[in-house]
BAFILO-302847 format. One line per 5 residues: their letters; for each residue x, y, z of C-alpha. Coordinates in nm, 2 decimals, always signed. Layout:
A) X,Y,Z  ... .
! end
This chain:
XXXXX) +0.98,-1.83,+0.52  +0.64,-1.68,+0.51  +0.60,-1.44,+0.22  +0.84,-1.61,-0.02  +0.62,-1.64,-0.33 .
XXXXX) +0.62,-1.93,-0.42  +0.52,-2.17,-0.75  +0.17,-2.22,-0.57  +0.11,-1.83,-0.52  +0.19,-1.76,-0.84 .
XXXXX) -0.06,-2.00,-0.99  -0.33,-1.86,-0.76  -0.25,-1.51,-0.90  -0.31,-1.63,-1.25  -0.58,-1.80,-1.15 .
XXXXX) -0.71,-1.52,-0.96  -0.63,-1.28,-1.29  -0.86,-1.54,-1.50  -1.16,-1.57,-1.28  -1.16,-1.17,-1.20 .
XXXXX) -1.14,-1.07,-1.58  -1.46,-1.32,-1.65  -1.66,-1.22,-1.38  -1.62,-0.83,-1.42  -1.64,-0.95,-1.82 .
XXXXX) -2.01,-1.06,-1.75  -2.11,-0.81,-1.50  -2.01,-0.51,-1.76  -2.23,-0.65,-2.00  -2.56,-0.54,-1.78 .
XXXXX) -2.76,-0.21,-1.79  -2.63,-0.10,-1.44  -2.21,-0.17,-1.54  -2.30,+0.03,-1.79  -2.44,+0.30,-1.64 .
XXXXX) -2.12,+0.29,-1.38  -1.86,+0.33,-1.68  -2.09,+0.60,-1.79  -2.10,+0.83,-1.45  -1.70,+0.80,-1.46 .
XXXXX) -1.70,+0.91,-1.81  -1.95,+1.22,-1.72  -1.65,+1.28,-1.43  -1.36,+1.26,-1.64  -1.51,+1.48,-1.87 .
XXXXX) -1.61,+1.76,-1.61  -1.25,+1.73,-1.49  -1.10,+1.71,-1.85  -1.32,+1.92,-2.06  -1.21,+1.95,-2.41 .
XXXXX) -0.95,+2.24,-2.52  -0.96,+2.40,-2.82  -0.74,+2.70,-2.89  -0.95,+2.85,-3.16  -1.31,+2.74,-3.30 .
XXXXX) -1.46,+2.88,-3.62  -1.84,+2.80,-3.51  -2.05,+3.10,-3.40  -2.44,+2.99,-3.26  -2.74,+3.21,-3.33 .
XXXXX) -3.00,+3.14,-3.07  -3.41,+3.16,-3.15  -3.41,+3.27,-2.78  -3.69,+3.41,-2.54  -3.48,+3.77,-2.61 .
XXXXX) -3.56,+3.73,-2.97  -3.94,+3.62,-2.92  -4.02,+3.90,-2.72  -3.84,+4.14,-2.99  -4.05,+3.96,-3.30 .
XXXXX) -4.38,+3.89,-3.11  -4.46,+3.63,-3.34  -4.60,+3.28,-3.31  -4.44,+3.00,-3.38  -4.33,+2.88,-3.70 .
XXXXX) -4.16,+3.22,-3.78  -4.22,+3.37,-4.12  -3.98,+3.26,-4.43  -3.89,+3.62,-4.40  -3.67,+3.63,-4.03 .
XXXXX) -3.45,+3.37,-4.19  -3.44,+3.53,-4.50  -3.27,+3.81,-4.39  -3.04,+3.65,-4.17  -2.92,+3.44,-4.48 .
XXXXX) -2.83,+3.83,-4.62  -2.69,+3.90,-4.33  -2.44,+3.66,-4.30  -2.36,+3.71,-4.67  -2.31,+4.04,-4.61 .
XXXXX) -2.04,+3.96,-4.32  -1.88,+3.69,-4.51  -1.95,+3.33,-4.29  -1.86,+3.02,-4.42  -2.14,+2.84,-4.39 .
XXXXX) -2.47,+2.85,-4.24  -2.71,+2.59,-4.02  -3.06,+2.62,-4.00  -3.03,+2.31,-3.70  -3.46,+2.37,-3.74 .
XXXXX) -3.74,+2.12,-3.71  -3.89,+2.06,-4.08  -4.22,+2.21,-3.94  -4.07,+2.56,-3.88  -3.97,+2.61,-4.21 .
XXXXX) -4.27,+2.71,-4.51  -4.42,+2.46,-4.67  -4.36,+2.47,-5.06  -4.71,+2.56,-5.18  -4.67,+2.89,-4.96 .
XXXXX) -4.55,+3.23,-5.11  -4.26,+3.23,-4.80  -4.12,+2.93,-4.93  -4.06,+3.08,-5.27  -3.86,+3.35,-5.11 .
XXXXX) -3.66,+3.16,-4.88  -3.57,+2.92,-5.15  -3.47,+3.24,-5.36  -3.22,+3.32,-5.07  -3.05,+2.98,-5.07 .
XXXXX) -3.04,+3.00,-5.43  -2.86,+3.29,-5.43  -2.66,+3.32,-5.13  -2.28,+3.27,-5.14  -2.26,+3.03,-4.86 .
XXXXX) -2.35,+2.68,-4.84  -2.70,+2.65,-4.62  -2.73,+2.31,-4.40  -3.09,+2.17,-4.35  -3.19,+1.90,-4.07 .
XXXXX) -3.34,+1.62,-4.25  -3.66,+1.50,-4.17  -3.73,+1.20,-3.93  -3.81,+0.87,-4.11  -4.16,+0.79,-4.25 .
XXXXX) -4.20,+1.21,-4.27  -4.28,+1.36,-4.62  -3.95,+1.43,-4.77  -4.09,+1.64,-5.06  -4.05,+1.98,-4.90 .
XXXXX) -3.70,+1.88,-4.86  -3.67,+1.80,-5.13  -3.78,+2.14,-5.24  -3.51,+2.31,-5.06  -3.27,+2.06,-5.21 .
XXXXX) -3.34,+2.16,-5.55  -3.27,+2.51,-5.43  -2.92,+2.45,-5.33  -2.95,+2.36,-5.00  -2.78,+2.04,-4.85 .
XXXXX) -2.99,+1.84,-4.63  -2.78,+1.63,-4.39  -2.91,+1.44,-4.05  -2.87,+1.63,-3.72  -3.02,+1.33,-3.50 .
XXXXX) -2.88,+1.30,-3.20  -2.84,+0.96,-3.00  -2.82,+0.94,-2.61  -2.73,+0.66,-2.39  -3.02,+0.49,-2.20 .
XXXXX) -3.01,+0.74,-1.89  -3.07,+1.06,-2.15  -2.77,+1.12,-2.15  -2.56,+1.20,-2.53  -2.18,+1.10,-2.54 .
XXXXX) -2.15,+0.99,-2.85  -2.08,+1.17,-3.20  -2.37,+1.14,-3.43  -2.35,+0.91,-3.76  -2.16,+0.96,-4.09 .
XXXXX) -2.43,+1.10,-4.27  -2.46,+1.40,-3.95  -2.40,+1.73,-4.00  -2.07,+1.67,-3.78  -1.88,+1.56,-4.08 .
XXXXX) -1.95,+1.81,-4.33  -1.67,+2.05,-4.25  -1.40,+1.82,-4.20  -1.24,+1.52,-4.44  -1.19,+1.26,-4.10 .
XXXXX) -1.36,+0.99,-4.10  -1.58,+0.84,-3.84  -1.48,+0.57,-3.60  -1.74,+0.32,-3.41  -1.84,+0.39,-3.05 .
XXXXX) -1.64,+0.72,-3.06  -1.76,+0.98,-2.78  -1.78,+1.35,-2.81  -1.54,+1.57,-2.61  -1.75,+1.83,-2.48 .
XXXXX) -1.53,+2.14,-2.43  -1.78,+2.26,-2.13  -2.12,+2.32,-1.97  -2.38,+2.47,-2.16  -2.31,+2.82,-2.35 .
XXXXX) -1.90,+2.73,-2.42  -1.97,+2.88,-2.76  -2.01,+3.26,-2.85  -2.42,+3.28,-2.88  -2.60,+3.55,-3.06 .
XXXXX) -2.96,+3.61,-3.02  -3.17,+3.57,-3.33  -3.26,+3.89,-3.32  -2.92,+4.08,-3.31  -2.78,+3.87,-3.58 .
XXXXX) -3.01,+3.95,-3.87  -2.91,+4.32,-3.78  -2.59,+4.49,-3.96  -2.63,+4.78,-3.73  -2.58,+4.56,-3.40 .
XXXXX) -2.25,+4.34,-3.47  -1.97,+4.38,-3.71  -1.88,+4.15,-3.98  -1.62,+3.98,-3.81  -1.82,+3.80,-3.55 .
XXXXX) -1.88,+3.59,-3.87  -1.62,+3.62,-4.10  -1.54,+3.29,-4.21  -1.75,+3.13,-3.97  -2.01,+2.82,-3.96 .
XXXXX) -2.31,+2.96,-3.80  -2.58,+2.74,-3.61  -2.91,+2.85,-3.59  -3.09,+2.66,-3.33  -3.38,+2.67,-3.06 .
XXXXX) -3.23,+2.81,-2.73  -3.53,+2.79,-2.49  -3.55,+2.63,-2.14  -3.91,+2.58,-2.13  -4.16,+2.45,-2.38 .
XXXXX) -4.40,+2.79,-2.35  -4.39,+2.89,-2.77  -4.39,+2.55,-2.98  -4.72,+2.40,-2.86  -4.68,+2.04,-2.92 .
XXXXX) -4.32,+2.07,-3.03  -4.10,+1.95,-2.80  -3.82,+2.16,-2.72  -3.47,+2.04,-2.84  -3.27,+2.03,-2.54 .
XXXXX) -3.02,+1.73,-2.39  -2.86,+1.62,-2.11  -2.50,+1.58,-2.13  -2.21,+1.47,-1.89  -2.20,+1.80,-1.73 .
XXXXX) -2.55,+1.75,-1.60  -2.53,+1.55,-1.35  -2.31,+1.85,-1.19  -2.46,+2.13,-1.26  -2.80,+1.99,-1.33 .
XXXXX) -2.76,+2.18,-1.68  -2.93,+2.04,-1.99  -2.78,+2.19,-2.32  -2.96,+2.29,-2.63  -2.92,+2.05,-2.92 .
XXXXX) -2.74,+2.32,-3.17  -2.44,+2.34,-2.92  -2.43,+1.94,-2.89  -2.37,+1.96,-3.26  -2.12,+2.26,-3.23 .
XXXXX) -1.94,+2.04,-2.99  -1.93,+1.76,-3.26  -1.86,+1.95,-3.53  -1.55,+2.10,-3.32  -1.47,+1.76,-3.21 .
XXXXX) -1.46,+1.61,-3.59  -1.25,+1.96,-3.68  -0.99,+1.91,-3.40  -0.97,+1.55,-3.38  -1.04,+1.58,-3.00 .
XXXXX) -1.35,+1.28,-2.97  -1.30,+1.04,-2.74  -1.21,+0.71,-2.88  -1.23,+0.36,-2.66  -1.03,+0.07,-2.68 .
XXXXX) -1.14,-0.21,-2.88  -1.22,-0.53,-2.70  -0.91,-0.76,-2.76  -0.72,-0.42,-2.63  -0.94,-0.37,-2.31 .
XXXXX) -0.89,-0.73,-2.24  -0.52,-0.71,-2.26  -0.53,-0.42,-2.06  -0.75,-0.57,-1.75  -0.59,-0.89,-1.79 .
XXXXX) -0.20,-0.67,-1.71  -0.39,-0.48,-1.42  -0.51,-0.81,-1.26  -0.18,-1.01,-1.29  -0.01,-0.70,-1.11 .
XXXXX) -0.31,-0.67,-0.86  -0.22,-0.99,-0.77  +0.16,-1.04,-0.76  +0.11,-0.75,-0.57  -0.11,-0.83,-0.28 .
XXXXX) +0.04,-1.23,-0.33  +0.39,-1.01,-0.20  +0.25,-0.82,+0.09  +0.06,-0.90,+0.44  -0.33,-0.80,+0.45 .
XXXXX) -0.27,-0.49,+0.58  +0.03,-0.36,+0.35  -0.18,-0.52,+0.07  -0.49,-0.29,+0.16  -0.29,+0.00,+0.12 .
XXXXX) -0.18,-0.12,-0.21  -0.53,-0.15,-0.31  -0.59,+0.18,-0.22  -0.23,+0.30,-0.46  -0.35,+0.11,-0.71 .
XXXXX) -0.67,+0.25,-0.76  -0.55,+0.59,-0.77  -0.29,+0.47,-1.02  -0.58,+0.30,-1.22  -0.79,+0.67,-1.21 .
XXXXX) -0.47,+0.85,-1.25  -0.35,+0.69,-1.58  -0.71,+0.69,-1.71  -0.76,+1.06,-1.66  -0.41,+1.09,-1.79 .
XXXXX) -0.53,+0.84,-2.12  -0.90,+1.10,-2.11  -0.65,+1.39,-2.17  -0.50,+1.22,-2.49  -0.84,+1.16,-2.60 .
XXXXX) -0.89,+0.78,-2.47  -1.13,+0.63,-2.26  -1.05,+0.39,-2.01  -1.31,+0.16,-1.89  -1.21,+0.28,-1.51 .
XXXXX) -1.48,+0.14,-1.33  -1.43,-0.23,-1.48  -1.03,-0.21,-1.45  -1.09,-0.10,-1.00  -1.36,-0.38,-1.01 .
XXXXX) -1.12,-0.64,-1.10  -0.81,-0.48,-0.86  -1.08,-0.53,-0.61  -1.19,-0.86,-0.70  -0.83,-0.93,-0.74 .
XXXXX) -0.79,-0.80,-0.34  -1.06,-0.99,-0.21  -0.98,-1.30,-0.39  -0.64,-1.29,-0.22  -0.80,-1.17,+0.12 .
XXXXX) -0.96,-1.53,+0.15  -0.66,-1.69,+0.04  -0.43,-1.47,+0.22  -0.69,-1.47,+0.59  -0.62,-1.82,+0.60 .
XXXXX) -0.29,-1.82,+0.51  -0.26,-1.56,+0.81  -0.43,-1.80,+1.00  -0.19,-2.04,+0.95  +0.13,-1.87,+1.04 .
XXXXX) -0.02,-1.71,+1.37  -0.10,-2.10,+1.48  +0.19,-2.21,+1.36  +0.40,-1.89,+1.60  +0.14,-1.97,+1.90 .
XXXXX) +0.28,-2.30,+1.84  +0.63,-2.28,+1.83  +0.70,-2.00,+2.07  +0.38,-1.92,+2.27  +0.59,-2.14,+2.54 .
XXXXX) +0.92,-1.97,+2.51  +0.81,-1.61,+2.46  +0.62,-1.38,+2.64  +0.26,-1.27,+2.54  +0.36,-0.95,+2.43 .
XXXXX) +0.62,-1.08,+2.21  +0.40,-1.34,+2.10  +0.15,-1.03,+1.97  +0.42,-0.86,+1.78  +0.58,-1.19,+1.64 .
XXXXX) +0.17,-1.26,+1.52  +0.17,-0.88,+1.37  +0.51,-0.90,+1.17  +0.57,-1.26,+1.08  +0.84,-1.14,+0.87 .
XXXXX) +1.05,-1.14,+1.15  +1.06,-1.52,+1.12  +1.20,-1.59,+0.80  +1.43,-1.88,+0.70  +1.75,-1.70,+0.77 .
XXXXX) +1.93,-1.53,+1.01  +2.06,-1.12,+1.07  +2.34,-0.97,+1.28  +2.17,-0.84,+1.60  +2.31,-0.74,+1.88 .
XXXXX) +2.16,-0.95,+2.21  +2.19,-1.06,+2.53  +2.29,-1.49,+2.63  +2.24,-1.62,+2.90  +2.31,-1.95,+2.97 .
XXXXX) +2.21,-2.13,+3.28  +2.32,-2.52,+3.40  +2.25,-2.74,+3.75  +2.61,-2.81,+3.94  +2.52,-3.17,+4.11 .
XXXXX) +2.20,-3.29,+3.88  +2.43,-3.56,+3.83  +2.46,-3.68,+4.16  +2.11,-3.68,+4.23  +1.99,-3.87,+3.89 .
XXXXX) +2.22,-4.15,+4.05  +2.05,-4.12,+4.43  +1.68,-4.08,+4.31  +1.45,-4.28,+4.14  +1.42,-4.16,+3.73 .
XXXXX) +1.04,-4.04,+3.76  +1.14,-3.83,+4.10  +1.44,-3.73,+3.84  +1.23,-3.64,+3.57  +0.97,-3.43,+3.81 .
XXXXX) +1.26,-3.30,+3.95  +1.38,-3.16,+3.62  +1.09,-3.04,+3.53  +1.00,-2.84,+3.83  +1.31,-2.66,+3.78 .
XXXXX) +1.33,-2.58,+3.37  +0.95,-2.51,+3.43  +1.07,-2.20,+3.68  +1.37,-2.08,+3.49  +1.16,-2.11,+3.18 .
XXXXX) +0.86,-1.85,+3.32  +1.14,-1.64,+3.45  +1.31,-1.61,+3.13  +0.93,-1.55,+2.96  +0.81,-1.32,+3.24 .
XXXXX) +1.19,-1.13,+3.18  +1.08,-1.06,+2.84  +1.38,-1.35,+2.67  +1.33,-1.62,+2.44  +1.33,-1.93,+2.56 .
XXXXX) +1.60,-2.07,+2.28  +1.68,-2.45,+2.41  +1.76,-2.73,+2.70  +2.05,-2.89,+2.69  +1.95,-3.15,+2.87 .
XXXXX) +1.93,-2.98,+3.28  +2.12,-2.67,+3.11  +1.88,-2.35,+2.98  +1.98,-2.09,+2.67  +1.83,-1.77,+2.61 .
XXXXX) +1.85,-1.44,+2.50  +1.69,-1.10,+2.50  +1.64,-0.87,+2.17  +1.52,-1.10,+1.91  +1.25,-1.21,+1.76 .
XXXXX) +1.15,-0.84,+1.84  +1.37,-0.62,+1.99  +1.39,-0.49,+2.33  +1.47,-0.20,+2.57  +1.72,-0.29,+2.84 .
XXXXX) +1.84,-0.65,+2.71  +2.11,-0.63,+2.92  +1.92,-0.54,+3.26  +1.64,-0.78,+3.15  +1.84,-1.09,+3.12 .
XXXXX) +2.06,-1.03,+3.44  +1.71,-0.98,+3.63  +1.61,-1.33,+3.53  +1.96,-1.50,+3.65  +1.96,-1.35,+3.96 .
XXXXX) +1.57,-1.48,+4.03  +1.63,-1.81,+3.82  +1.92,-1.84,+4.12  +1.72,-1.70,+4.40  +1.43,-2.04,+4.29 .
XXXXX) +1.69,-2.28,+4.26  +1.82,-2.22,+4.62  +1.49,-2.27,+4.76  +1.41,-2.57,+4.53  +1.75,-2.74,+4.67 .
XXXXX) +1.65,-2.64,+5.04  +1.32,-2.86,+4.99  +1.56,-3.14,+4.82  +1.78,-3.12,+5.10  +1.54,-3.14,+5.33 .
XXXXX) +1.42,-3.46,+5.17  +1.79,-3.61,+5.20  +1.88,-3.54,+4.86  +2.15,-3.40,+4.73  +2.22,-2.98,+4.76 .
XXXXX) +2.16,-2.87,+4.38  +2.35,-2.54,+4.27  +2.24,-2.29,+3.98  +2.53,-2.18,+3.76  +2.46,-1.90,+3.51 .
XXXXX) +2.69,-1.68,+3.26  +2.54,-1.43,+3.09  +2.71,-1.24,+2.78  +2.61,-0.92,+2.53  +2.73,-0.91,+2.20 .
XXXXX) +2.65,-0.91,+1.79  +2.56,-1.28,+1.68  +2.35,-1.43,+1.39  +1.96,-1.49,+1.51  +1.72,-1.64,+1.32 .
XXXXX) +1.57,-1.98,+1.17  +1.88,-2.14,+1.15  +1.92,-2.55,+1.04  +1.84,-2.76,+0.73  +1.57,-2.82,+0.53 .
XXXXX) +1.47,-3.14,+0.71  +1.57,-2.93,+1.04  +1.57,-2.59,+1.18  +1.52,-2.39,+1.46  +1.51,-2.00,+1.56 .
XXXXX) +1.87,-1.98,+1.77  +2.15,-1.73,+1.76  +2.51,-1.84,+1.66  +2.84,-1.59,+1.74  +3.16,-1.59,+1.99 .
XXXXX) +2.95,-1.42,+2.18  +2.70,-1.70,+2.27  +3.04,-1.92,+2.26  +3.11,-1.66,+2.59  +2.83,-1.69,+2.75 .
XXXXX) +2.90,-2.10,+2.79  +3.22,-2.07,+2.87  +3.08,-1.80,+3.18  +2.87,-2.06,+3.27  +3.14,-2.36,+3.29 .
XXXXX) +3.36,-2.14,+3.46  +3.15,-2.08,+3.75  +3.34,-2.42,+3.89  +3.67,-2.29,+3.92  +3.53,-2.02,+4.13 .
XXXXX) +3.25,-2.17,+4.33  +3.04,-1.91,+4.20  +2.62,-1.89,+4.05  +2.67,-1.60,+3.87  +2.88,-1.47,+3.58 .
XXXXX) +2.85,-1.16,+3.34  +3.13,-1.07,+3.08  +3.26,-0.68,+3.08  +3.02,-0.62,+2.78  +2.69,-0.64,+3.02 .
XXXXX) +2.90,-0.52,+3.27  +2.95,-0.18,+3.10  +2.60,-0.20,+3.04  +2.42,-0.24,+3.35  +2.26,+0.08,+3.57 .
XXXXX) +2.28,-0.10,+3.87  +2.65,-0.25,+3.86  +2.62,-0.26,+4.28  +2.57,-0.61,+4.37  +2.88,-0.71,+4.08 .
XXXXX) +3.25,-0.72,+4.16  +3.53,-0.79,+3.94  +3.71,-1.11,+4.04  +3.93,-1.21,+3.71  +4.06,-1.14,+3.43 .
XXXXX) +4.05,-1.37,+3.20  +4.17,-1.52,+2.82  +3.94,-1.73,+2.73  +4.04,-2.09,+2.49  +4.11,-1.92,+2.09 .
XXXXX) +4.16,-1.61,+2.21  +4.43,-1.31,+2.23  +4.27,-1.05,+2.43  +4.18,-1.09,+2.78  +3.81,-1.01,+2.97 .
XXXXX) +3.70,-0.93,+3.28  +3.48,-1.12,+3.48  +3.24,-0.98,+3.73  +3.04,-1.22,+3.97  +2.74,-1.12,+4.17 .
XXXXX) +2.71,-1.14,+4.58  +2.49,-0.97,+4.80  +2.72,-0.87,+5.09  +2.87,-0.57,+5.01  +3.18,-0.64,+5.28 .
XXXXX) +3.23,-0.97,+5.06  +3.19,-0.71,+4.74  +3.48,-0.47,+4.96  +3.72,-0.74,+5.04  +3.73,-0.91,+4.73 .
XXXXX) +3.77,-0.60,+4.55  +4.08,-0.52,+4.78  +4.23,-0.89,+4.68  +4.20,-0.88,+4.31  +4.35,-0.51,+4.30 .
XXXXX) +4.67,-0.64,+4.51  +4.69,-0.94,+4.31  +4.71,-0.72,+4.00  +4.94,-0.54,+4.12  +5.16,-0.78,+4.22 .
XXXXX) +5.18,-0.72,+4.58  +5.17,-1.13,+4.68  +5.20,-1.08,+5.00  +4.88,-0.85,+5.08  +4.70,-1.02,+4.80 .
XXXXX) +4.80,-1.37,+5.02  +4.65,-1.20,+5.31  +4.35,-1.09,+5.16  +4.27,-1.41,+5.02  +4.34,-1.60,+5.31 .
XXXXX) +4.14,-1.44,+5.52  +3.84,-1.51,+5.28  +3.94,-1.86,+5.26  +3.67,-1.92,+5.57  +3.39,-1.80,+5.43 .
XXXXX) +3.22,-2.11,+5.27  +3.09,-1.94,+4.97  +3.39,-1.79,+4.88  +3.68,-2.08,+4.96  +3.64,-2.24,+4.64 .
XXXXX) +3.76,-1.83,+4.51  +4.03,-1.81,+4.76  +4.16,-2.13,+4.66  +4.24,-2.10,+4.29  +4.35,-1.75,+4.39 .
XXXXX) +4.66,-1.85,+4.66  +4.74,-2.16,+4.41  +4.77,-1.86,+4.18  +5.02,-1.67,+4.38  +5.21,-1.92,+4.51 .
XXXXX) +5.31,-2.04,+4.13  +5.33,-1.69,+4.01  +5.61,-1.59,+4.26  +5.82,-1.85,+4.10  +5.77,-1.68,+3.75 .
XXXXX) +5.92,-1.40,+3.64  +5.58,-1.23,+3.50  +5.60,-0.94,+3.24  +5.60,-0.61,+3.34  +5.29,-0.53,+3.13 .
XXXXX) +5.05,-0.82,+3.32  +4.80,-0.69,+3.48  +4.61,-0.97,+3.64  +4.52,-1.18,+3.35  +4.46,-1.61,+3.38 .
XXXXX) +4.46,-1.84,+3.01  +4.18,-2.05,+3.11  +4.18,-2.35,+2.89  +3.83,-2.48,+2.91  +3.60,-2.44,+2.65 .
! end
């Protein structure tokens, strides 16, 4: 009844899909999204570095290790790099990077520059130089170029916190060992902190007596700046980056292994590509639509918890997507499961609202305030529809209400009647039952639905015994205002039945159905033939701790059907409790004449003649039958 989605919820979770992709849409567009999406890359890739089983770049370091070992001012003299180009000759690399501000390298009209060119000219290797910033004179460059060196750009571009992610430019030195070609707004991979590569210092690299050739066999070697502080360039600042792994360790890295990185990255394929717009929006778009259905399905606290799984789920598949070299715009696709969530908290709070006024109202008189709590907590115990529980009747009608709606005025009638379904009904409430009907004087209840109870059966017997107790002294006032005596009588039954919101759609109401609420009417009506208040079937009979105050006085087969039942009715004097028992077990057994006796000699006692009567009727017309020898005691009664 309550959490059925219907046509309505389903356009509020499209509607609510709409407004949350737009508004996270506009708020990714600032500075500060942006900066988000960025701290959750820098995560994912601390938590996902890159893996590479095998990398063919080697870094040679100008460190403070080799500074000290040259004591030389900066720039260093053609010569250092001169015969480093010989050594890696020698030792067979594949290429070589001098990653170098144009600055540190000779200038033409120096006798350096001659030899350095000479080297390039006639080393084996393809040399790599950094070209020079724009509006720079390109002509010593230009010298080098005619030399045989290849000038390619090693700027590097970082987001607006500092930070680089993304691969440098076609024309970078990133894609001059590999044929791929570059894709727009594609990230690097970083395959860890600073120093992930092997690094050689300057110094032991231009020496064939430190390292063997194989460090560099077939190798592209970086040479690059390596320094922390800015203590031997004077005015040059040092090349040195943040990157992801920064805002960890606090780490910056040098900018020749951000270009390792890329160049390994461009090698391997392993950059980190995003999804183009139309496919981000596709993919927010699906997470909102479930974000809503999902919390559309579920109360606000179940649908809190589903918040929480699906943000995991949203930071588990993008880490899972980081691994296969995808980034996810994580932050955006939780902001609009959130938005989604608190969207649907407004709707859903009042919709909440709603139903708990709507249970105060329909059972807040007929239920007690603890059931009323747990009906508010789990609604879903009230939906259109009924179950098979197993519960306690109890029915519950006024013997000679009759009689005095025909001797009394109809307003004196109608306080009357309310003074007394007033009691029974805070009885039944204070009992811990569900007040089900009134059938016009009569009462109907049961115990163990909506919410189920400990101890229906001792529960709903409690409240006949003290609905019967009030009625007695309600009909001694009456009587002693010359009305007519008003008896309680009461059955009360245990067994499976359908509960729930039962009726049409014009019509319904929350009642159980089953023989065994059938049983506990017919208890009730029988309470005439006996003269009896009180009536419980064997099922509550078996059940009951306290089975003291309740004697078996029938057995009965009730109208439609085959096997008999006992029938227990409740007195308080235990010598009434002893005789009758002593009746009903000669009876059974046939012996007429001691069962006569018995019988007869209760026949005086006023509450019990009516008993006695049927009983010795009984006898009288069952010594003139010839009964089976299987009978044990057993009436047809044909009342309904």
């Amino acid at each position: 009844m309550f959490n059925q989605v219907s046509k309505k919820w389903l356009l509020y979770s499209l509607l609510s899909s709409l407004i949350s992709v737009c508004c996270v849409y506009v708020l990714s567009k600032s500075d500060a999204w942006q900066q988000l999406e960025n701290t959750a890359f820098d995560a994912q890739s601390n938590i996902i570095p890159a893996t590479v089983s095998k990398t063919d770049v080697v870094i040679v370091a100008i460190d403070e290790q080799s500074f000290a070992h040259y004591q030389s001012s900066w720039p260093w003299p053609a010569g250092y790099y001169t015969n480093l180009l010989k050594r890696l000759n020698q030792a067979g690399a594949q290429a070589v990077v001098l990653n170098l501000p144009i600055d540190a390298l000779p200038n033409e009209s120096e006798k350096e520059a001659s030899n350095l060119a000479s080297s390039i000219t006639a080393s084996n290797l393809p040399v790599y130089l950094a070209k020079s910033q724009s509006g720079q004179d390109d002509s010593l460059l230009n010298y080098y170029r005619d030399a045989g060196a290849k000038i390619k750009s090693f700027e590097l571009s970082s987001d607006l916190d500092g930070v680089i992610r993304h691969l440098p430019h076609s024309s970078s030195i990133s894609y001059a060992f590999s044929a791929q070609n570059p894709t727009n707004n594609t990230r690097i991979h970083f395959i860890g902190d600073t120093n992930s590569f092997v690094t050689i210092p300057f110094v032991k690299a231009t020496s064939a007596n430190l390292l063997p050739d194989h460090i560099f066999k077939d190798k592209i070697v970086l040479v690059g700046i390596d320094i922390l502080a800015n203590t031997r360039f004077g005015d040059t600042a040092i090349d040195r980056y943040r990157t992801p792994f920064t805002w960890l360790s606090g780490n910056t890295m040098s900018g020749v292994e951000v270009h390792a990185n890329a160049i390994v990255n461009v090698q391997n394929g392993s950059s980190i590509s995003t999804l183009t717009v139309l496919q981000t929006a596709f993919l927010a778009l699906l997470v909102a639509l479930f974000a809503s259905y999902l919390f559309t399905a579920a109360s606000l606290k179940k649908s809190l918890l589903g918040l929480a799984k699906l943000l995991g789920f949203i930071v588990i598949i993008s880490l899972f997507a980081f691994y296969h070299g995808v980034s996810l715009r994580v932050v955006s696709l939780c902001a609009i499961a959130i938005s989604s969530y608190l969207f649907y908290f407004v709707l859903g709070f009042r919709k909440q609202q709603r139903q708990q006024q709507f249970i105060t109202n329909a059972f807040s008189r007929y239920v007690s305030d603890q059931v009323l709590h747990e009906l508010k907590d789990n609604p879903t115990t009230l939906e259109l529809g009924g179950e098979r529980k197993f519960l306690a009747i109890l029915f519950a009608d006024l013997a000679g209400f009759t009689k005095l709606a025909e001797q009394t005025q109809a307003e004196q009638v109608a306080d009357i009647l309310h003074q007394v379904l007033t009691a029974h009904s805070r009885i039944i409430v204070k009992h811990g039952g569900t007040l089900d009907k009134y059938l016009g004087d009569a009462v109907m209840a049961f115990w163990g639905a909506p919410v189920a109870c400990e101890n229906s059966v001792e529960k709903a017997v409690a409240a006949a015994i003290e609905m019967n107790a009030t009625c007695v002294k309600l009909s001694e006032e009456l009587q002693r205002q010359g009305l007519p005596e008003l008896k309680l009588r009461i059955g009360v039954n245990y067994g499976e039945v359908i509960v729930g919101h039962l009726g049409s759609d014009i019509l319904f109401d929350y009642t159980c159905i089953g023989d065994a609420v059938n049983q506990a009417a017919r208890l009730e009506s029988v309470n005439r033939l006996y003269g009896s208040d009180l009536l419980i079937g064997q099922a509550v009979y078996e059940q009951l701790n306290d089975k003291s105050h309740f004697t078996l006085i029938d057995k009965v087969v009730l109208k439609g059907k085959s096997q008999a039942i006992n029938i227990y009715c409740y007195f308080e004097s235990p010598l009434h409790q002893q005789r009758l028992a002593q009746a009903f077990s000669a009876y059974c057994d046939k012996d007429w004449q001691k069962a006569h006796t018995y019988y007869q000699s209760l026949y005086s006692e006023p509450e019990l003649m009516v008993l006695s009567t049927l009983f010795l009727e009984r006898i009288e017309e069952y010594k003139r039958q010839a009964l089976p020898a299987s009978w044990g005691g057993e009436s047809y009664l044909d009342n309904k």
